[in-house]
Structure formats: C-alpha cells, structure tokens
C-alpha positions in Angstrom: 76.4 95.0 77.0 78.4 97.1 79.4 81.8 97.5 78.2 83.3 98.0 81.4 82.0 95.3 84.0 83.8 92.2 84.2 83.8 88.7 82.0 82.5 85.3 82.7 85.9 83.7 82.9 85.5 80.6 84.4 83.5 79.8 81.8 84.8 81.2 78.9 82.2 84.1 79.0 81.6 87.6 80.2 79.3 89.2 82.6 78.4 92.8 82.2 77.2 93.0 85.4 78.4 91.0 87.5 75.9 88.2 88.3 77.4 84.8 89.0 79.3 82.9 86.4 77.2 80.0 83.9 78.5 77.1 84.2 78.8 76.3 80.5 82.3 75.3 78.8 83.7 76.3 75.0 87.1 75.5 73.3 89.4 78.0 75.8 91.1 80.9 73.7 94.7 81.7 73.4 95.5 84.9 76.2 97.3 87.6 74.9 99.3 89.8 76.2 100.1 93.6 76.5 103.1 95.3 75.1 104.3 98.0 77.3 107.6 97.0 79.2 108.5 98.2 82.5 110.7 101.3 82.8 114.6 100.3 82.9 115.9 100.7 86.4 118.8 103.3 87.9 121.8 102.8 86.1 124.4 100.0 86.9 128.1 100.3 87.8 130.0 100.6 84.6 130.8 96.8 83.3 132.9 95.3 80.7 132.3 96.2 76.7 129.4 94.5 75.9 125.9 94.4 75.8 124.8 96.6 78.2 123.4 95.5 81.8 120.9 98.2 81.5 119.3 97.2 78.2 119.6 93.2 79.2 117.5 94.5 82.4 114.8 96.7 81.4 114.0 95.0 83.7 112.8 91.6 85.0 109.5 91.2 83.5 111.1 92.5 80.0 113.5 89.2 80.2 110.8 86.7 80.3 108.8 88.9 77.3 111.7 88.7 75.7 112.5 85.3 76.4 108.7 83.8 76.4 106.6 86.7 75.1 108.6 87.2 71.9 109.2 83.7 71.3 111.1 83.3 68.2 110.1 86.6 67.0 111.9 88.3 69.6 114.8 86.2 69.0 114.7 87.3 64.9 113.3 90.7 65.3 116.6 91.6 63.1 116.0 89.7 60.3 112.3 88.9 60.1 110.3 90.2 57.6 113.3 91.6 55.7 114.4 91.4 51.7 117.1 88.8 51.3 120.4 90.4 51.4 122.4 90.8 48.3 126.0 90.8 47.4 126.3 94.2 45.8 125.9 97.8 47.5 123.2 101.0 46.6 120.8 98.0 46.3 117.0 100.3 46.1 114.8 99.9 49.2 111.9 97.5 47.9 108.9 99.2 46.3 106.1 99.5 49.2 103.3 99.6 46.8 100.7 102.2 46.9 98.2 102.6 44.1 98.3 106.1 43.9 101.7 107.0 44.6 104.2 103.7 44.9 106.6 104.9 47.5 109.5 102.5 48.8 109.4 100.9 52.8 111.8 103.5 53.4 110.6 106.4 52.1 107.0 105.3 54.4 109.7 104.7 57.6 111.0 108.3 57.0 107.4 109.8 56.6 105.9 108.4 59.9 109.1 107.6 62.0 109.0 111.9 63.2 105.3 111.1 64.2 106.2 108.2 66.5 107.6 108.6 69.8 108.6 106.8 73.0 107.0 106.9 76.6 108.5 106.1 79.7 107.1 106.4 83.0 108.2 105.0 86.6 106.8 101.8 85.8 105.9 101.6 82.2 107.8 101.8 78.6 106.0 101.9 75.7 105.3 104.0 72.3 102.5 107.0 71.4 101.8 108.5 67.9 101.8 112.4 67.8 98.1 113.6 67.2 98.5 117.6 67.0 101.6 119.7 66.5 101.3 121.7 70.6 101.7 117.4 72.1 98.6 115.7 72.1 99.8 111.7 71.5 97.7 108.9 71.4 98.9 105.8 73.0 97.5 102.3 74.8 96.0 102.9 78.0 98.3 100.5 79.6 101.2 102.0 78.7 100.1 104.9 80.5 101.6 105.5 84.2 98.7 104.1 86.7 97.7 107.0 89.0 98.3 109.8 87.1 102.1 109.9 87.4 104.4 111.9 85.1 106.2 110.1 81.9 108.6 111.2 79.6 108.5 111.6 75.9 111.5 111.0 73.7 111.1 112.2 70.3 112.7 110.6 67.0 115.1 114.0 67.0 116.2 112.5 70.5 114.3 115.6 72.5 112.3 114.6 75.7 109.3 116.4 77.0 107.3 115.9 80.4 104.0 114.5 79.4 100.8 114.0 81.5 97.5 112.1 81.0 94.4 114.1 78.7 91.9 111.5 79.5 91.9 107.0 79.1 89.4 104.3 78.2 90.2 101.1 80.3 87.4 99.4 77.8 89.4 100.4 74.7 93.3 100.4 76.3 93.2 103.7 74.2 95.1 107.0 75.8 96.1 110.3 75.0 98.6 112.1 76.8 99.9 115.5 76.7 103.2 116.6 76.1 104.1 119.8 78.1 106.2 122.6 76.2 106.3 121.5 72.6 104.9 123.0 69.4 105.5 122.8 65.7 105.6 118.5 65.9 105.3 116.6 62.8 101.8 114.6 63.8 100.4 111.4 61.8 98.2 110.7 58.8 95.0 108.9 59.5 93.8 106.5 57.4 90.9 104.3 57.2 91.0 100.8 58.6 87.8 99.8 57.1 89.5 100.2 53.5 92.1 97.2 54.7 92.4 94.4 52.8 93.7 91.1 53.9 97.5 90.9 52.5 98.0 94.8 52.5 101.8 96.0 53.4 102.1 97.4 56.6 104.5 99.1 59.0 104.7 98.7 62.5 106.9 101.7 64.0 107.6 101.9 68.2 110.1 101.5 70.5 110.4 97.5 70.6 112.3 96.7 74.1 113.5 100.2 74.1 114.6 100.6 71.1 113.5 103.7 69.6 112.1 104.6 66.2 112.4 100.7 65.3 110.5 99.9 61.8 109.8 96.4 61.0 107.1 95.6 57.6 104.7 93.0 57.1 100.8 92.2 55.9 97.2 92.3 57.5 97.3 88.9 58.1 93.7 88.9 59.4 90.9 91.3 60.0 88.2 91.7 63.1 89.8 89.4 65.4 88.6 89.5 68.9 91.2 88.8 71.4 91.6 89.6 75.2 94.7 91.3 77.0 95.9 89.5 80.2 95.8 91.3 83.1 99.1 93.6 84.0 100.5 91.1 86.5 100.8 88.6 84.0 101.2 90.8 81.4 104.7 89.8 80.7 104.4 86.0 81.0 103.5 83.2 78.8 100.1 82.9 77.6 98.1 79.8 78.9 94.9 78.1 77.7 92.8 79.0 80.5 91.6 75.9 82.2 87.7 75.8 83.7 87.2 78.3 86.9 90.7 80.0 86.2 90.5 83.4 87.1 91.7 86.0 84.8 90.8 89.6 84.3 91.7 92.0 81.4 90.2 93.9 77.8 88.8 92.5 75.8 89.4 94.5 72.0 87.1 93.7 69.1 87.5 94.1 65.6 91.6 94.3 65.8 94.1 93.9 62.8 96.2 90.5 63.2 99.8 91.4 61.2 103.0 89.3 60.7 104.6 92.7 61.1 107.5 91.8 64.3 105.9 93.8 67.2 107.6 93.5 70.9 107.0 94.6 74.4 107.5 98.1 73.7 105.2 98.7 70.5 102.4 99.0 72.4 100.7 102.5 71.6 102.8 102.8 68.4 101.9 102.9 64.8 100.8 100.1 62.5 100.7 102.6 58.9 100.0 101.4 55.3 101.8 101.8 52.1 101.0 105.4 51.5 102.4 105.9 55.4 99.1 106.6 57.0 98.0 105.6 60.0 96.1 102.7 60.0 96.1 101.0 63.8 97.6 101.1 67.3 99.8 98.2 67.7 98.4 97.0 71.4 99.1 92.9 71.8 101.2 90.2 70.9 100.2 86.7 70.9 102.7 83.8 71.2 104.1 80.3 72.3 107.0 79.4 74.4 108.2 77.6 71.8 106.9 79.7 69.0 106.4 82.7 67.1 104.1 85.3 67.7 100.8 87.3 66.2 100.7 91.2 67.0 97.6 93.2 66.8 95.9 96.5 66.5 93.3 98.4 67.2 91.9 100.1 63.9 92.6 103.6 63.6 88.5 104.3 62.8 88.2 103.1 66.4 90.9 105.0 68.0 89.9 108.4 66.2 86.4 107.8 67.7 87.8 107.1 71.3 90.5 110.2 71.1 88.3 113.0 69.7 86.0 112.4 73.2 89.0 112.1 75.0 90.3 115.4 74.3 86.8 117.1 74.4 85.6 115.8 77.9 87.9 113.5 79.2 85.7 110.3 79.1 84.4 107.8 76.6 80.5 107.0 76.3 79.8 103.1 75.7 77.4 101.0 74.1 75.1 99.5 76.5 73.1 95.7 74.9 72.2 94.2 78.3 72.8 91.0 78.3 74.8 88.0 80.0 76.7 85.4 77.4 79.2 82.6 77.3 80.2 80.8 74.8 78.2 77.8 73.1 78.8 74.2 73.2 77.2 72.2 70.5 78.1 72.2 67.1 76.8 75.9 66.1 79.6 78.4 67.3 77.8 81.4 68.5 77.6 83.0 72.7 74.7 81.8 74.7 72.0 84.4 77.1 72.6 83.6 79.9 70.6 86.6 81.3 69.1 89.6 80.1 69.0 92.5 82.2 65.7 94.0 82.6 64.9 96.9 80.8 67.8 96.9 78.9 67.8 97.2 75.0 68.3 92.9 74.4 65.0 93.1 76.5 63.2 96.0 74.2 64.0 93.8 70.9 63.0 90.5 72.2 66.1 89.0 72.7 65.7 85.7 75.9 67.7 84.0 77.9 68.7 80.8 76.2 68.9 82.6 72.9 72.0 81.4 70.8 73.4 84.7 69.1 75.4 83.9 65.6 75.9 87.0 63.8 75.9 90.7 65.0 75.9 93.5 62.2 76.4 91.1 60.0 79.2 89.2 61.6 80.1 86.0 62.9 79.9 85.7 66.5 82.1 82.8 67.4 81.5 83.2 71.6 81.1 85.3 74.5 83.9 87.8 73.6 82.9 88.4 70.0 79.9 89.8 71.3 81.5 92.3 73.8 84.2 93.7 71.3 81.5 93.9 68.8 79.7 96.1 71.2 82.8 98.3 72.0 82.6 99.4 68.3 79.3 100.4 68.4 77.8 103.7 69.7 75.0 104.6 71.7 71.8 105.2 70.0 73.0 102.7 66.9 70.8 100.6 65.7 72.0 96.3 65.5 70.8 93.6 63.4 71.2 90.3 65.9 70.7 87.4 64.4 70.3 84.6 66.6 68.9 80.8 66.9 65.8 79.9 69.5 64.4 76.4 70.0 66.1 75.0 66.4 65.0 77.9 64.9 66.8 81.1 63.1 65.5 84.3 64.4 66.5 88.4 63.9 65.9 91.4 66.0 67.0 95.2 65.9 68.6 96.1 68.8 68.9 100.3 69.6 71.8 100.5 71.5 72.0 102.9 74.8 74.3 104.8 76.7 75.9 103.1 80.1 74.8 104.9 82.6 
C-alpha cells in the first residue's frame, strides 16, 4: 500500500499505483468534508448595526458550509451540547470528570484555550495547536496556505505572529507551521488516543467560522473510523453518495475519533482534548446532511505525534508501503478485494493473490477498500501485519513486513 497514489473511485476502491480502475461495486460511503474556511475578504463599506457583512461573508464557500456543511449543527452551534440553563445565577460549571483529578469543562477550556490558536492565510482559515513555547503549531495540512505562502497566527491573548510552513503530509492532512518572533507560549498536553474509550468527555477547541477560542463539549462517539476528505473544490459543498464512475479525489484518514462534540469550518487543525485537558486528536472533518446534523472527526494524537516529530526533524513523512490493489467486496462478507498485487512488493513476499478477500488487518475489521489504506497510514515501515483474509471459501492468515515507499 502506497499512501500517496490515488483511489479506485469509480469503484469504490483505491489504487496505489495507478493501474486502471476494477470494475467491482460496494454500498457507496458518505464524503466528508474538510474544515478550513476561506480567508474573509477586504473589508466592506461600513453598513447598518447588525451582523456584520464581513463575518456573513467569510466568504462564499463559508455560506454554503454554513448553510449545508453545518446542517443543523451549524444552525445550534450555541446551544448544542450545553447543560440546560437554570433560573438562578453563580450556577458551578458541570463537573468534567477525570479519575485522577475531576476538574470542571471550564477549568479544561481555560487550561487548553492559551494552547489553541487561529490561522489565516490568503486563501485559508482554520485553527493549529501550539507544540513548543519558540512557535512550532501543528495544524491540518489543508488548512495550510498551498504554495508556501505566508499566514497569520492569532493567539487566544489576541497577538498575531507571521507564520510559515516546517514541513506537510498530504497522506495524513497533518502540518506544522512555524510562527516567526514568539517565545515563552503556553504549548499543549499530549495524551494518548489509544487509552479512549467510547463515551469519554471531550473538548473540541478552534476557531469555528472565525470565531476564535470557541469551546464546545461532547463524547467519543466512535473509535477507528475510516472516512475520506473531499477534495478542496468541493470542500465546502454538500456531501453526495458517490454514484458508479464518479470522479473524486481526496485523503483518506484511518483510525479517526467520530465525536458529537459541534465542530465547524474553521476547527480544522484545532484541539479535540479529554477531561484532564490533554490533547487527545486534531479535529480535521465534518460529516453531514442538507437536512441534517453532522459527525466531526479527528485524527488521534498518537498519530499526529508520530507525523510531527518527522516533520520537524527532516521535513518529510516516511510511509508504509503493502503493495497491493483493492476495492471493496460484494457478496455477503464485507472485506476489500485484490485486485492486483504489485510485484515484489511485501503482499507478494507473504503470499497474499489477487482475488484474495482481506477481512481483518492487525486485528481489525476491514469493511472495504479504504479500511485497508488508512489502516496502512498508521503503520510504519519495517512493522510487521497480521492479514487475515478469505481464498476460494476458505479463511487464510499471512504476516506482512511492511516497507518504506520509495
């Protein structure tokens, strides 16, 4: 598996090298799409009191998020999630449960809000989390200015810094950036996302549609999900169920944390933290109907650690390399179909042919095509894999040592 070649699209699949597409079908997946808004344009003439014709703008694109993307979440994003009110006054912030050391939700909003700040370049608006105290900030790769262009960081004190890219992974949407002239910043707690738990409190902290510092609380309402980001044109508009031979293009993120915490366009790059206010994911996508509400997810903070550290040091990620061609299955076992193996390539070395039905990876359910490539993108090179997979009616197992992509 190449992380960084194309998918088999038009037929629910991926190809990791580019040979032609199977023609094999699969129940389509729900798109999803990426957070990061377009930078609000130059100021308007001064209007009426009001809402302001900036913010209603920022800009086009950010309308129809906020119109389609955020669904009905956008539409609440004041009041989801939140205790009921009461009648009387000094009322105590509800008790954010931590086993160590319960804290309150705000006492975890004032502990990470400092580490989370705001990015805005010419053409994208999103959020980063502070990694060191001299401005290195971990974001989404998409919310990162395309071409190397300069962005601004605004911090939760309301200073701004230039900033400028260290190094990004297109196969991860993972970033960091660099702020120029800072020191002494407050910079996050890491966690571990393997210790989640399905129903744990969470946090989601960004810059929602440009507002800043915004804290919204919810659960893990789902672990290891596999979804795929819509490409940055369509970024912003509704998700479809892709029909046979549609094209698309876009990432494709394995193992991500699915909360009910409100996420908008905005989050994207900003902190999903637990109850003792570590850092726990990287809010990157939001999921939603027209006519309903919507799913955000993460990428684990194990996963982004991994991705940032080589960032820093060399610039560049290494990927895990499988070899093979898959789309996803159409009888009654859910699993991704070889279509190809590539020669020489580790799937050849541990036995693994074409018409093989893989079912489990590591351990896990593979439930199609994409499974198996975000499964991959977690892995490094040189790890061994446990493949379990299904050959003429019959189940079947083989160790796969993973290379480098060369």
């Amino acid at each position: 598996m190449d992380a960084n070649e194309p998918r088999e699209q038009s037929s629910g699949g991926w190809s990791q090298f580019g040979a032609t597409p199977p023609s094999a079908g699969g129940f389509p997946r729900r798109e999803t799409q990426r957070m990061e808004q377009p930078a609000p344009p130059p100021p308007a003439p001064p209007k009426k009191p009001g809402f302001s014709a900036g913010r209603k703008a920022i800009a086009g694109l950010a309308l129809a998020a906020v119109a389609v993307g955020g669904g009905v979440v956008g539409a609440t994003v004041a009041t989801s999630f939140q205790p009921e009110p009461v009648a009387e006054t000094g009322t105590p912030s509800p008790v954010f449960k931590s086993a160590a050391d319960p804290m309150t939700v705000a006492d975890v909003a004032a502990k990470v809000q400092p580490t989370v700040v705001m990015i805005k370049g010419q053409t994208r608006e999103g959020s980063g989390v502070v990694l060191s105290e001299d401005g290195l900030i971990l974001t989404n790769n998409h919310v990162v200015e395309p071409g190397g262009g300069q962005m601004t960081v605004k911090f939760s004190d309301g200073k701004t810094a230039k900033a400028t890219a260290v190094g990004t992974d297109p196969a991860t949407d993972l970033a960091v950036i660099r702020a120029e002239g800072v020191s002494g910043l407050p910079k996050a707690t890491l966690g571990d996302s393997d210790k989640l738990k399905v129903g744990d409190a969470v946090l989601a902290i960004g810059s929602p549609l440009g507002l800043a510092g915004s804290v919204t609380a919810g659960i893990v309402s789902a672990l290891d999900r596999t979804l795929t980001t819509g490409d940055e044109p369509r970024q912003q508009l509704p998700p479809a169920w892709p029909q046979q031979g549609q094209e698309s293009s876009g990432t494709t993120i394995g193992g991500a944390i699915q909360t009910d915490a409100s996420i908008n366009p905005g989050n994207s790059g900003g902190a999903l933290v637990n109850a003792a206010g570590e850092l726990v994911g990287i809010n990157t996508a939001i999921a939603s109907d027209a006519a309903g509400g919507g799913v955000g997810f993460a990428i684990p903070v194990n996963t982004a650690k991994q991705v940032s550290e080589q960032l820093i040091s060399s610039g560049k990620v290494t990927h895990a390399f499988l070899g093979v061609s898959v789309t996803d299955a159409t009888g009654d076992v859910p699993g991704a179909l070889v279509r190809q193996v590539t020669a020489g390539s580790p799937a050849e070395k541990a036995g693994l042919q074409e018409g093989d039905l893989i079912t489990k990876i590591a351990g896990k359910s593979v439930d199609g095509g994409d499974t198996v490539v975000g499964q991959v993108r977690g892995f490094k090179p040189g790890q061994e894999v446990k493949i379990t997979y299904m050959r003429d009616g019959k189940a079947g197992e083989a160790t796969v040592t993973l290379e480098e992509k060369k």
